[in-house]
N, CA, C and O atoms as a Tinker XYZ file with bonds, in Angstrom:
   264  protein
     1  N      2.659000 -125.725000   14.133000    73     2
     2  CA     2.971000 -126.532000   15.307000    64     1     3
     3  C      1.693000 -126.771000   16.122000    63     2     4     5
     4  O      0.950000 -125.823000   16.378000    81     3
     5  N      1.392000 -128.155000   16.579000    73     3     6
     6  CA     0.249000 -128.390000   17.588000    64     5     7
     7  C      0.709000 -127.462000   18.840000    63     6     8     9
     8  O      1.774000 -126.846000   18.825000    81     7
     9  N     -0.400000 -127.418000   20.159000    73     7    10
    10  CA    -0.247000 -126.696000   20.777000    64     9    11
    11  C      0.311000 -127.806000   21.695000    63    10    12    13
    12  O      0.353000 -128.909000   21.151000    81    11
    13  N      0.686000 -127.758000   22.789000    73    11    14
    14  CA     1.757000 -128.513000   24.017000    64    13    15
    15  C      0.587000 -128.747000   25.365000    63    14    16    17
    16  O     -0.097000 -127.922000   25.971000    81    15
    17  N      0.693000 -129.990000   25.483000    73    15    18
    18  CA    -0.313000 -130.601000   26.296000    64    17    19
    19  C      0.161000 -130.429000   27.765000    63    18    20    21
    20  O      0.999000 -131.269000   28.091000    81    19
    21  N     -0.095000 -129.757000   28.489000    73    19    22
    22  CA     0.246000 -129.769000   30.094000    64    21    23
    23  C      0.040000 -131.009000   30.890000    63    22    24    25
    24  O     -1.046000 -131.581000   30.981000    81    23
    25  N      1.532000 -131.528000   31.662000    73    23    26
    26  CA     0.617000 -132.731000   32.260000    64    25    27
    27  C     -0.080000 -132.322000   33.553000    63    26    28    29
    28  O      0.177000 -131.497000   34.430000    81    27
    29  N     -0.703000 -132.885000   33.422000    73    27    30
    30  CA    -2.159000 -132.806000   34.404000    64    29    31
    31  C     -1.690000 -132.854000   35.882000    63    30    32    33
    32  O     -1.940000 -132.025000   36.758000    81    31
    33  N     -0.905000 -134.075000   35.990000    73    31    34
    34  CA    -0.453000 -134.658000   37.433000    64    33    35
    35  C      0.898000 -133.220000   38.047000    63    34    36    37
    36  O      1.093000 -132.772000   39.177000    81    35
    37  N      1.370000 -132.984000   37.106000    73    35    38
    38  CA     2.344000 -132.023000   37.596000    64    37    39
    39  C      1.450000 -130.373000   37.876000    63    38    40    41
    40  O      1.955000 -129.699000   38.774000    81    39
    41  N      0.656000 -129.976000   37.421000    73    39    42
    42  CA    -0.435000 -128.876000   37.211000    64    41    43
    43  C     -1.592000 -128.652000   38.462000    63    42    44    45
    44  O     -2.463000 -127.823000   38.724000    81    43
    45  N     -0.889000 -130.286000   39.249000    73    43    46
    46  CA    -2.076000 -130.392000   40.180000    64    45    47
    47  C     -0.749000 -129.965000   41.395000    63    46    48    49
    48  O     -0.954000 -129.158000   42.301000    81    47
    49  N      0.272000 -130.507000   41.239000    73    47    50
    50  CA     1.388000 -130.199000   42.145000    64    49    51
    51  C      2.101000 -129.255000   42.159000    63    50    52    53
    52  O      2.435000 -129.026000   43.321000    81    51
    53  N      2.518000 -128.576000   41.476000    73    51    54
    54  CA     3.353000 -127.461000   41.300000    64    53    55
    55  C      2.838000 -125.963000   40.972000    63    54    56    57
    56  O      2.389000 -126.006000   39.827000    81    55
    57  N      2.731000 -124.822000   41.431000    73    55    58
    58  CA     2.158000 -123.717000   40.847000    64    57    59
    59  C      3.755000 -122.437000   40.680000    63    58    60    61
    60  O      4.860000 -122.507000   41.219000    81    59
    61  N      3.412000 -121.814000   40.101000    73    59    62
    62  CA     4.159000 -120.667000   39.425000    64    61    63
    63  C      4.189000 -119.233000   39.877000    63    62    64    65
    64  O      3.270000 -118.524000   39.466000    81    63
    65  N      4.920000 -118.799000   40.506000    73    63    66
    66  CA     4.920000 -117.859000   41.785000    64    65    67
    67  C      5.117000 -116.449000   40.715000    63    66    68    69
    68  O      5.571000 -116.803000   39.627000    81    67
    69  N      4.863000 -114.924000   40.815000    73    67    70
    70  CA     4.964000 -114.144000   40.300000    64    69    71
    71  C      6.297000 -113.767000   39.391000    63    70    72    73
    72  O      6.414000 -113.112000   38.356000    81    71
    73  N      7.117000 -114.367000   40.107000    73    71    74
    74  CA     9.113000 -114.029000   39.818000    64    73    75
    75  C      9.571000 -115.375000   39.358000    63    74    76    77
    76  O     10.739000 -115.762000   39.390000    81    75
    77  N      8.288000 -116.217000   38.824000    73    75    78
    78  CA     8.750000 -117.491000   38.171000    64    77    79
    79  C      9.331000 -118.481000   38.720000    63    78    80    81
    80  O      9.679000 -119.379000   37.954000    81    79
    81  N      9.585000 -118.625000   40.008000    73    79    82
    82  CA     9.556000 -119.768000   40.728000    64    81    83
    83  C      8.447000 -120.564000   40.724000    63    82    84    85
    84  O      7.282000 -120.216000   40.531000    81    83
    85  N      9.107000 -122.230000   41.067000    73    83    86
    86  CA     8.094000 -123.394000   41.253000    64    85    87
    87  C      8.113000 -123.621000   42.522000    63    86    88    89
    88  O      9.134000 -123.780000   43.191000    81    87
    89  N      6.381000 -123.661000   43.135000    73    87    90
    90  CA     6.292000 -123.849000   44.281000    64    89    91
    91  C      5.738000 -125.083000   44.797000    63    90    92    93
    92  O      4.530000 -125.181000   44.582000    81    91
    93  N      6.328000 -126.169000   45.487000    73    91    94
    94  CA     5.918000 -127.370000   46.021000    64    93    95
    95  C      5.235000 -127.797000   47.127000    63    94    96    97
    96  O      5.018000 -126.789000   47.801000    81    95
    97  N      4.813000 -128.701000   47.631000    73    95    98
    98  CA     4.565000 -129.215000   49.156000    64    97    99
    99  C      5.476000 -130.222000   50.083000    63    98   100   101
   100  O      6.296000 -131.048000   49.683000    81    99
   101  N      5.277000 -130.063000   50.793000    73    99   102
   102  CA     6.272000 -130.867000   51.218000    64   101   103
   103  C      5.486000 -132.635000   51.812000    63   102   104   105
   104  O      4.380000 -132.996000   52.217000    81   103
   105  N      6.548000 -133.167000   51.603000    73   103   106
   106  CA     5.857000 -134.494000   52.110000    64   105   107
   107  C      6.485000 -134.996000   52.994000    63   106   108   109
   108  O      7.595000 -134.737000   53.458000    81   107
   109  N      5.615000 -135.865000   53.269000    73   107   110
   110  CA     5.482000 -136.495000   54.770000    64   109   111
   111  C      4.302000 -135.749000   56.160000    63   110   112   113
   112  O      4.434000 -135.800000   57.383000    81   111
   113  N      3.225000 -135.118000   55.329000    73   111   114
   114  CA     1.965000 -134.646000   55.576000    64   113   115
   115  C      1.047000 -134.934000   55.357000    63   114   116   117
   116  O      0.126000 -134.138000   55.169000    81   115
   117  N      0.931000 -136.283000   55.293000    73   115   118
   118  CA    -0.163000 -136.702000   54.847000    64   117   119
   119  C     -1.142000 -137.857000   55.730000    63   118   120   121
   120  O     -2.365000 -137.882000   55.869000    81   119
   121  N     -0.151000 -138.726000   56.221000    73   119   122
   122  CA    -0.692000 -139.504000   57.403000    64   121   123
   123  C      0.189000 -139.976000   58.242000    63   122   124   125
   124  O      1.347000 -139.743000   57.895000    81   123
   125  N      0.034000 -140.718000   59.496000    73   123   126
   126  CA     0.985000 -141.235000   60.345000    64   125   127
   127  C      1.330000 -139.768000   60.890000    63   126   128   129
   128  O      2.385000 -139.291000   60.474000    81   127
   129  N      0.702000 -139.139000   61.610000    73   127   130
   130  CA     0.805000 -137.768000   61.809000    64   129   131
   131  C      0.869000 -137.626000   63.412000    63   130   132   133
   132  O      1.332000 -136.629000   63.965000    81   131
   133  N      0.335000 -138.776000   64.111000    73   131   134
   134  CA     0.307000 -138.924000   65.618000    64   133   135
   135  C      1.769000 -138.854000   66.056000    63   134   136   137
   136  O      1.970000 -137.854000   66.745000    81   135
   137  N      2.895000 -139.643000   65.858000    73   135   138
   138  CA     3.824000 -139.459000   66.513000    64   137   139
   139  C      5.087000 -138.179000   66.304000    63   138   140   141
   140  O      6.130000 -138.053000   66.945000    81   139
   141  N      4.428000 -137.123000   64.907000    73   139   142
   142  CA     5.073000 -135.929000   64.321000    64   141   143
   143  C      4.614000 -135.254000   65.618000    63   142   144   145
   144  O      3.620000 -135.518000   66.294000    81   143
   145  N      6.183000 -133.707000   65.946000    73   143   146
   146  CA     5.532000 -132.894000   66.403000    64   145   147
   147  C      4.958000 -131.938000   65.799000    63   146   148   149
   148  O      5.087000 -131.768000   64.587000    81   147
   149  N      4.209000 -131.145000   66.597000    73   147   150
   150  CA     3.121000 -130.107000   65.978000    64   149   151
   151  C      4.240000 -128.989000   65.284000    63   150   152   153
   152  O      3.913000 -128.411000   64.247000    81   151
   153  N      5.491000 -128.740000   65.881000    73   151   154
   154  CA     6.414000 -127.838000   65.244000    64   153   155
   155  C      6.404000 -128.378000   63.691000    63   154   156   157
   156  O      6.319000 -127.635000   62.714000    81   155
   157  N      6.513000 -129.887000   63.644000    73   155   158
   158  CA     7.170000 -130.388000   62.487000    64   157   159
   159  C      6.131000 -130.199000   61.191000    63   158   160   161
   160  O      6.347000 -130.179000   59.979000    81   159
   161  N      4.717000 -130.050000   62.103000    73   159   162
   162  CA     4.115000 -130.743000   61.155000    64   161   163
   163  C      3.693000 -128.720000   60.667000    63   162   164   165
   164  O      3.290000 -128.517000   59.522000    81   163
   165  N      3.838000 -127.624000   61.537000    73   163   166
   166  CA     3.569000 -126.792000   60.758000    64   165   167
   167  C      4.773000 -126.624000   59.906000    63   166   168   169
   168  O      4.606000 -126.319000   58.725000    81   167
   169  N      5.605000 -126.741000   60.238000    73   167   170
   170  CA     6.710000 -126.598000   58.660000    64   169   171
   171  C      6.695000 -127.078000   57.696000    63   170   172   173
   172  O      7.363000 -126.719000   56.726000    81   171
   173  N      5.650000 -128.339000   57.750000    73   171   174
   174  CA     5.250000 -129.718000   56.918000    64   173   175
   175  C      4.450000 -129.092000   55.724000    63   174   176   177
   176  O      4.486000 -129.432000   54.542000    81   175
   177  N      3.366000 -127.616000   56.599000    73   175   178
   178  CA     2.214000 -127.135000   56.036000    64   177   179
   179  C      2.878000 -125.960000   55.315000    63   178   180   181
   180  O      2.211000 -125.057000   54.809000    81   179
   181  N      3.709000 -125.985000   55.297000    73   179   182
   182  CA     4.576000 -124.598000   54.606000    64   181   183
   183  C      4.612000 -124.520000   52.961000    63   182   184   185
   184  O      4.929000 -125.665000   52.641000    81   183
   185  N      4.493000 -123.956000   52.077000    73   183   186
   186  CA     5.443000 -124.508000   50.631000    64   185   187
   187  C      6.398000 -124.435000   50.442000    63   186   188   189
   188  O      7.052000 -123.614000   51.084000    81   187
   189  N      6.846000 -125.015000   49.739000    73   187   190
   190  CA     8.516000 -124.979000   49.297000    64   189   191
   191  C      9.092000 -124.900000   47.717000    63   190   192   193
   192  O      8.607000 -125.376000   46.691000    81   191
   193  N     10.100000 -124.250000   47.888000    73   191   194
   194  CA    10.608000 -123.621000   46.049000    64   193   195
   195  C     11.244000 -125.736000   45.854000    63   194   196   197
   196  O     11.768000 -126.651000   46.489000    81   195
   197  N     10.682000 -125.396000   44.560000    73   195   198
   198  CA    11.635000 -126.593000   43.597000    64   197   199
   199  C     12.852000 -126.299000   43.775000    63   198   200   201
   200  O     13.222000 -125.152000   44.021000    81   199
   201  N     13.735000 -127.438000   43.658000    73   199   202
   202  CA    15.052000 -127.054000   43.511000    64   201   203
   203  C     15.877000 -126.965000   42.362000    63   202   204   205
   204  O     15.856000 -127.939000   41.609000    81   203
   205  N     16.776000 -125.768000   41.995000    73   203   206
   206  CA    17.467000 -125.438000   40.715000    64   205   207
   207  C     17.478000 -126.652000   39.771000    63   206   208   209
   208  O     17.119000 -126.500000   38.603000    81   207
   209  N     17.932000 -128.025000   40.298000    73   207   210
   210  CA    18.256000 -129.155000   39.642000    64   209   211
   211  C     17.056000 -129.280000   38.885000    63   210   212   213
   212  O     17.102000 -129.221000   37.656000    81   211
   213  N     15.634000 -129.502000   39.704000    73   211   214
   214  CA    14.511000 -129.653000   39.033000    64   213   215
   215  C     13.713000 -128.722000   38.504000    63   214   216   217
   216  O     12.495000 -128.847000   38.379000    81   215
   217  N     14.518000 -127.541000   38.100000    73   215   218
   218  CA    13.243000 -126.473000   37.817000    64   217   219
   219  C     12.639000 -126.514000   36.304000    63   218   220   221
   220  O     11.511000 -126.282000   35.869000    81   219
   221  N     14.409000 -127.084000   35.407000    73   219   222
   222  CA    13.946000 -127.298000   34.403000    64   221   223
   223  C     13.272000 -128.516000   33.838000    63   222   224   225
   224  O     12.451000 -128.473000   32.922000    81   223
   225  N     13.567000 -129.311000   34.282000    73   223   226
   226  CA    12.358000 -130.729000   34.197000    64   225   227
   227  C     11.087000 -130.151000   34.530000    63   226   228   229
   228  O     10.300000 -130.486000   33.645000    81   227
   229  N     10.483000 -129.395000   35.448000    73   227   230
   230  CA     8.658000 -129.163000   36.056000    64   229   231
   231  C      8.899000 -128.361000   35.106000    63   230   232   233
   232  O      8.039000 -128.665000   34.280000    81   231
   233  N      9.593000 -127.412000   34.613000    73   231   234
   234  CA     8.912000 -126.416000   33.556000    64   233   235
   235  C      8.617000 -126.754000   32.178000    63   234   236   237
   236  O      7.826000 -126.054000   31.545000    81   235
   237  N      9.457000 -128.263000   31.392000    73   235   238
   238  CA     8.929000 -128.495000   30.881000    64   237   239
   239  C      7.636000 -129.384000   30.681000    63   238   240   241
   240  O      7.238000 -129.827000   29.603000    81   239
   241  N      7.008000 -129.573000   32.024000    73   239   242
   242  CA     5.857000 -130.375000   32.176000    64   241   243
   243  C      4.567000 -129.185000   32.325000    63   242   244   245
   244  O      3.515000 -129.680000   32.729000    81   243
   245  N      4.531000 -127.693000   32.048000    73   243   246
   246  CA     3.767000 -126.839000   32.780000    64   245   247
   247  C      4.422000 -125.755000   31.327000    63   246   248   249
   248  O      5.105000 -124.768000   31.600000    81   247
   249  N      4.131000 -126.080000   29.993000    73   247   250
   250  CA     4.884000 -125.592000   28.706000    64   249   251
   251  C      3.887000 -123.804000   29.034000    63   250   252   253
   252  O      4.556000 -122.889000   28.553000    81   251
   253  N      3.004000 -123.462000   29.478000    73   251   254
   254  CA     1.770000 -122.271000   29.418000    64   253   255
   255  C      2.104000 -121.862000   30.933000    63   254   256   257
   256  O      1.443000 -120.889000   31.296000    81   255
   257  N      2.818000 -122.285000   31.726000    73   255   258
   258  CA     3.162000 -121.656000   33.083000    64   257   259
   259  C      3.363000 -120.431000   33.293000    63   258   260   261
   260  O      2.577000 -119.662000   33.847000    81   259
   261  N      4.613000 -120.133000   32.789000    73   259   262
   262  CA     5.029000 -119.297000   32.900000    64   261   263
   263  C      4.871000 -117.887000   32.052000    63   262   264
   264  O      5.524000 -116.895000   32.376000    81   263
């Protein structure tokens, strides 16, 4: 069997937490940031778990992740 190509774009977004969770960012942090409040925007800066629905789709994009 060839070996399994990681995609790149997902490898740059998603990382793999010790207990095998996928960890995300959240969006809407990126610009247009003047009229956010500062509460919003540190929760903005937070990470966030993938959700169950999507865990198995990112994991098969990240085949050496885990």
């Amino acid at each position: 069997m060839p070996k399994l190509k990681t995609r790149r774009a997902a490898a740059k977004r998603f990382r793999i937490t010790g207990t095998g969770k996928l960890q995300r960012r959240h969006a809407f942090r990126n610009h247009l940031l003047g009229h956010k409040s500062s509460k919003r925007k540190r929760f903005l800066a937070t990470s966030a778990t993938v959700d169950p629905t999507d865990h198995d789709r990112v994991q098969g994009m990240l085949p050496y992740g885990s």
